[in-house]
N, C-alpha and C positions, 0 to 999 in steps of 0.2 A: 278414783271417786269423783263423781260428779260435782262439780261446785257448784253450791245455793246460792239463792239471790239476797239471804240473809247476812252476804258480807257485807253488805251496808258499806259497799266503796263506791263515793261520790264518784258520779260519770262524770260532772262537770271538768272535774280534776283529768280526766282520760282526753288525748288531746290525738286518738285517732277511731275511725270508726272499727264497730269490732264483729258486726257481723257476717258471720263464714260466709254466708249466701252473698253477699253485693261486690260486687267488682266496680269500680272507678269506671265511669264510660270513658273510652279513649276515639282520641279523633284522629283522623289519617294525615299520616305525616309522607310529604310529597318529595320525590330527590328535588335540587336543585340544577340538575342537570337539564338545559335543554331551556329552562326558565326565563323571564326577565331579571332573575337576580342573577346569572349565572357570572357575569362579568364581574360583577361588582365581590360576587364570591371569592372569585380567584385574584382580583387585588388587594383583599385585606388579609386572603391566607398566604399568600406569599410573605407578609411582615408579623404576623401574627401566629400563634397557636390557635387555630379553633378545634375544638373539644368534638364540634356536631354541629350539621347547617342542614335542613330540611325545610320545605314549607308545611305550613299549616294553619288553615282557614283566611290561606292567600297572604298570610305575614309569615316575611321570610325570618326564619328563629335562627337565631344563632350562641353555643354556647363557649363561652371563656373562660380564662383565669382571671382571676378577680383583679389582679396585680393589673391588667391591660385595659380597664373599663375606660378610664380616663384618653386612652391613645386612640385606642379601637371607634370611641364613637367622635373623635377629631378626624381620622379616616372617610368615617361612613357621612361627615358632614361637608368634608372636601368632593364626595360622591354624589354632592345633591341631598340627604337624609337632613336636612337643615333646619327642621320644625320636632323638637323635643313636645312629645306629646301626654308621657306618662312616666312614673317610675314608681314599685312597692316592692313590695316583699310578701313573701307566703313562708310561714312555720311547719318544718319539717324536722322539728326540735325530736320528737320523737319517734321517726323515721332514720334520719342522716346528722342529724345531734349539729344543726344548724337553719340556715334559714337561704331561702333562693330570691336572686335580687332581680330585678327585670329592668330595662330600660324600654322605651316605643318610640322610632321616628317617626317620621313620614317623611316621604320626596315628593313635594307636592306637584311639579313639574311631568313627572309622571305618573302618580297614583300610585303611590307603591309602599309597602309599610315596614320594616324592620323591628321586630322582639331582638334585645339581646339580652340572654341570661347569665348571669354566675351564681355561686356561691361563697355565701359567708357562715364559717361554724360560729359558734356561742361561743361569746365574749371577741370573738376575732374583731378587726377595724377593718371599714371598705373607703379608699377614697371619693373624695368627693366630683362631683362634675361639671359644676358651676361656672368651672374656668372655660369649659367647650360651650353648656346652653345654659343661661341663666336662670331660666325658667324650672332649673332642679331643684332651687334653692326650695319652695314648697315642699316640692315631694320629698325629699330628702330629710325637711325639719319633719313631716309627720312619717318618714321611715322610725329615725329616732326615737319620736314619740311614741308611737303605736306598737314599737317592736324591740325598740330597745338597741336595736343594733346605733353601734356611734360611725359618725362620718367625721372623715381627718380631713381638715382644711375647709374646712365650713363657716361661710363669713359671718353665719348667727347661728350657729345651729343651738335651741333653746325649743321647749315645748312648741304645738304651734294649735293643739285643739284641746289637750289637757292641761291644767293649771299649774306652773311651776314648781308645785311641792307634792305633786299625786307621786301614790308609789305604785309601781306595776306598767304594766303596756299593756292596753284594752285590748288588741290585736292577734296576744299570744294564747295560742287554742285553751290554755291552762288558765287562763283570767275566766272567774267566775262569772256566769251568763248576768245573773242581775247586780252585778257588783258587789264588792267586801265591805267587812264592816266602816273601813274609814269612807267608803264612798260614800253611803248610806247616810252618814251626816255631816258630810263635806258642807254643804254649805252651809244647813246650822250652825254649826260650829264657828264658820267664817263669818255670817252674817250675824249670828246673836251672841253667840257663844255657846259652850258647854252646858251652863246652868240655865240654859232653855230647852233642852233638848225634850224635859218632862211636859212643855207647855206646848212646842209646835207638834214635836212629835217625828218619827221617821221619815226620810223621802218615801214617796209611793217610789218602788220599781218592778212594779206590774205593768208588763206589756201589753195587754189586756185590758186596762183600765181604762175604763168610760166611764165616760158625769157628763151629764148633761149641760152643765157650768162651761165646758172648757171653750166651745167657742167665744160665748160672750164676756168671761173674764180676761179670756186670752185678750180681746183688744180693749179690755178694760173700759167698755163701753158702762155709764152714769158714775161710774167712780172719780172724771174728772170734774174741776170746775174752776173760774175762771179765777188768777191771779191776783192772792192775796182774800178770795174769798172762802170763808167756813164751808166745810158738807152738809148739804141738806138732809132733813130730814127723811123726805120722801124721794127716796133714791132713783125712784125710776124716772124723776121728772129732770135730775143732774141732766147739765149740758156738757159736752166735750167741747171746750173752744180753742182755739187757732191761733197764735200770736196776733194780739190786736182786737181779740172778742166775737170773732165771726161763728157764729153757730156750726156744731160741722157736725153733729149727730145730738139728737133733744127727742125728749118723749118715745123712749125708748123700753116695749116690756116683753120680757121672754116670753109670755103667752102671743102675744100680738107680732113673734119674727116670724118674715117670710124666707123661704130660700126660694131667688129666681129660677126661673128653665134660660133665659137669654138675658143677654148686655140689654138695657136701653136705648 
């Protein structure tokens, strides 16, 4: 029997593409053989397991056990790969019922870039890498955040773009596109409380949504005024002023904004 569109089963909740016709474009993965990676190949696979090493789009990919993240890129930075440049994850929760971890050097010395990938399944632990480039401590706190996945031996690892008490990982294909009900009055809630929620009213989460307000409100342009004094009546004549009383935007009316073509 042909299935109807009347099962009325949320896409958003589908967390991979379903139609028969599209294929994934794939990009050409190069041997390593013959390379400028080709040295540096055969010194980390002599001490290491590597799973798969090919180039592609000129970053040489390499893939691991997860158990070796930590050693393998102490290796690849005794090699010169000594500028930690990126590190995420991609949900493959319903493909391989886990998630693919990546890390990005570069050897700036000779121009050359290294992906190394593993994985980690759902609920599984990845160590951390901080001890080799410090600069994973970001990527790592928004791994965490965005995805869920936990990192062991993380010298803060704690939210780092969501608010300490969000439930969910924004990042996971299954996180609803314009956010859940608690998103929705997150910060009511925080900022007024519950029993205002009938007065301000929901967050807009229309991506689509234009007002003609948003530039001008955004820099809160005649809503300031100077230190210790009342708001004027006649709002468009409000000044913004500057510690000390310096005028720094006055006489100001959304019929009368220009936008430049050039700087001054």
């Amino acid at each position: 029997m042909m299935r109807k569109y009347s099962d009325k089963k949320n896409v958003q909740l589908k967390n991979y593409y379903e139609d028969r016709f599209y294929h994934a474009p794939q990009t050409k993965k190069v041997s390593i053989e013959g390379s400028l990676f080709e040295d540096d190949f055969r010194a980390i696979s002599q001490k290491f397991n590597i799973k798969r090493s090919f180039i592609e789009l000129d970053f040489w990919v390499i893939e691991i056990e997860k158990d070796d993240n930590v050693e393998i890129l102490k290796e690849l930075k005794n090699l010169g790969y000594e500028v930690f440049t990126d590190a995420s994850a991609i949900d493959f929760i319903e493909q391989k019922k886990g998630f693919e971890i990546y890390y990005q050097l570069l050897n700036i010395e000779r121009n050359l870039r290294v992906r190394i990938k593993t994985f980690v399944a759902v609920k599984d632990k990845l160590q951390s890498v901080m001890s080799v480039f410090k600069g994973a401590n970001w990527c790592e706190r928004e791994i965490y955040d965005m995805f869920g996945i936990f990192i062991i031996n993380h010298a803060n690892l704690k939210r780092i773009l969501m608010p300490d008490d969000w439930y969910g990982h924004p990042f996971l294909k299954t996180y609803p596109l314009e956010g859940d009900e608690f998103a929705k009055w997150y910060e009511i809630d925080k900022i007024f409380g519950k029993e205002y929620r009938e007065v301000v009213g929901e967050e807009n989460r229309d991506p689509g949504f234009v007002n003609e307000k948003d530039t001008l409100n955004f820099s809160r342009v005649y809503h300031e005024v100077a230190k210790g004094e009342a708001p004027r009546e006649d709002k468009h004549l409000q000044e913004y002023q500057e510690e000390g009383g310096v005028p720094f935007v006055k006489k100001i009316k959304r019929s009368e904004a220009k936008i430049l073509n050039k700087r001054r």
